[in-house]
C-alpha positions in Angstrom: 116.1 -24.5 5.4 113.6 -25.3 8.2 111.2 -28.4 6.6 109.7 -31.9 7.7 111.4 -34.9 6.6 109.3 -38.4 6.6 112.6 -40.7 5.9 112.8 -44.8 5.5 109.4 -44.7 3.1 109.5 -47.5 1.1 109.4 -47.4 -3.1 105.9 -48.9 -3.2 104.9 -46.3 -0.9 106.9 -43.3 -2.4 105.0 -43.8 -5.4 101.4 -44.1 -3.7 102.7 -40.8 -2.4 104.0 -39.3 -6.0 100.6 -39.9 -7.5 98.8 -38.5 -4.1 101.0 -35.1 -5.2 99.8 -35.2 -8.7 96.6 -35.1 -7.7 96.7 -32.9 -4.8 99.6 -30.6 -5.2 100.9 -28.4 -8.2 103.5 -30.0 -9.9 107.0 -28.7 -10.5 109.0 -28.4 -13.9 111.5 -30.4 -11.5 111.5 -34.2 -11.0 110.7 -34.6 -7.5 108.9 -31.5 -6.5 105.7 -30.3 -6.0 104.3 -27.2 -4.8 101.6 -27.6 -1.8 98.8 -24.9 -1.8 98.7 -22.9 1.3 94.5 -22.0 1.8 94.3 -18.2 1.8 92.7 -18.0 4.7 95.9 -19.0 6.7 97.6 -16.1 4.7 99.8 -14.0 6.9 98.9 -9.9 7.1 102.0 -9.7 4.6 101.1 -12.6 2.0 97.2 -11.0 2.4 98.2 -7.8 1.1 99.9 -9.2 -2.3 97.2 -10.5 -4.2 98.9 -11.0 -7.6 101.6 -12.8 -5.5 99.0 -15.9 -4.8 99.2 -18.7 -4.9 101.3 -19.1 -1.7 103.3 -22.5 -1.2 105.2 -24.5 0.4 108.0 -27.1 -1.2 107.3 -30.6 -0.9 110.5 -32.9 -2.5 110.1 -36.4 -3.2 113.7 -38.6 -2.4 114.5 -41.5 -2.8 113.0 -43.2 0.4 111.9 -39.9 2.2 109.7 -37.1 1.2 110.9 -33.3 2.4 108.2 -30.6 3.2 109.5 -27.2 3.2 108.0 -24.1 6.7 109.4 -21.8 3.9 105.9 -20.2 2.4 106.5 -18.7 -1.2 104.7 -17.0 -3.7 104.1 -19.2 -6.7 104.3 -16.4 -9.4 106.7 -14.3 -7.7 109.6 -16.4 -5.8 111.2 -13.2 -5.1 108.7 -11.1 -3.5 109.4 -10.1 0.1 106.4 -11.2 1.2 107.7 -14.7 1.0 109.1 -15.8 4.3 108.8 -19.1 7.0 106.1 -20.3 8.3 103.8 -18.6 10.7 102.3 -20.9 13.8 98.8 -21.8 11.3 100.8 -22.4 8.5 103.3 -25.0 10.4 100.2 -26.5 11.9 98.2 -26.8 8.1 101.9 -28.9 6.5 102.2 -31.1 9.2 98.6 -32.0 9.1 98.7 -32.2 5.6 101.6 -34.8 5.6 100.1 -36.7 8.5 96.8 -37.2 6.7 98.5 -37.8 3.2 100.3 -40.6 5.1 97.2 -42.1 6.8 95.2 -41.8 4.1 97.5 -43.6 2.1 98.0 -46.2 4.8 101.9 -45.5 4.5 104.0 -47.3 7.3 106.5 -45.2 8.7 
């Protein structure tokens, strides 16, 4: 699995970034994970086209002193529809922004 790992995060700050997920991602049945929303106007011609499939999202796992974000774009409702597939350029561009910006937000020290 391609994904962005942010390792060496301290407790304190893994649980600044737990409760940044609650708020800001969809949460997962699964200790750990969270779902990030991928804005449909970054939708792929592929993902466009499946309506029903939305939302689309990447995985974002919490460790124990790292957090893992996931360039593998899914559809929410339908984990198993083909037009699930990695990342396209935009959609790279809009996880890694949205790590950097959780972390700066947060004031997290990496």
């Amino acid at each position: 699995m391609r994904a962005y790992t942010i390792n060496e995060i301290s407790r304190d700050d893994l649980a600044k970034i737990t409760g940044f997920l609650q708020e800001h991602a969809l949460s997962s049945p699964l200790e750990g994970l969270f779902w990030g929303r991928v804005p449909d106007e970054l939708l792929d011609e592929r993902q466009a086209a499946h309506p029903d499939c939305r939302p689309h999202v990447f995985g974002i796992e919490v460790g124990e002193d790292w957090i893992n974000l996931e360039f593998f774009i899914r559809s929410l409702p339908d984990m198993q529809c083909p037009c699930s597939g990695y990342a396209t350029r935009r959609q790279l561009d809009f996880i890694i922004e949205f790590a950097h910006s959780m972390i700066q937000d947060l004031g997290i020290r990496t």
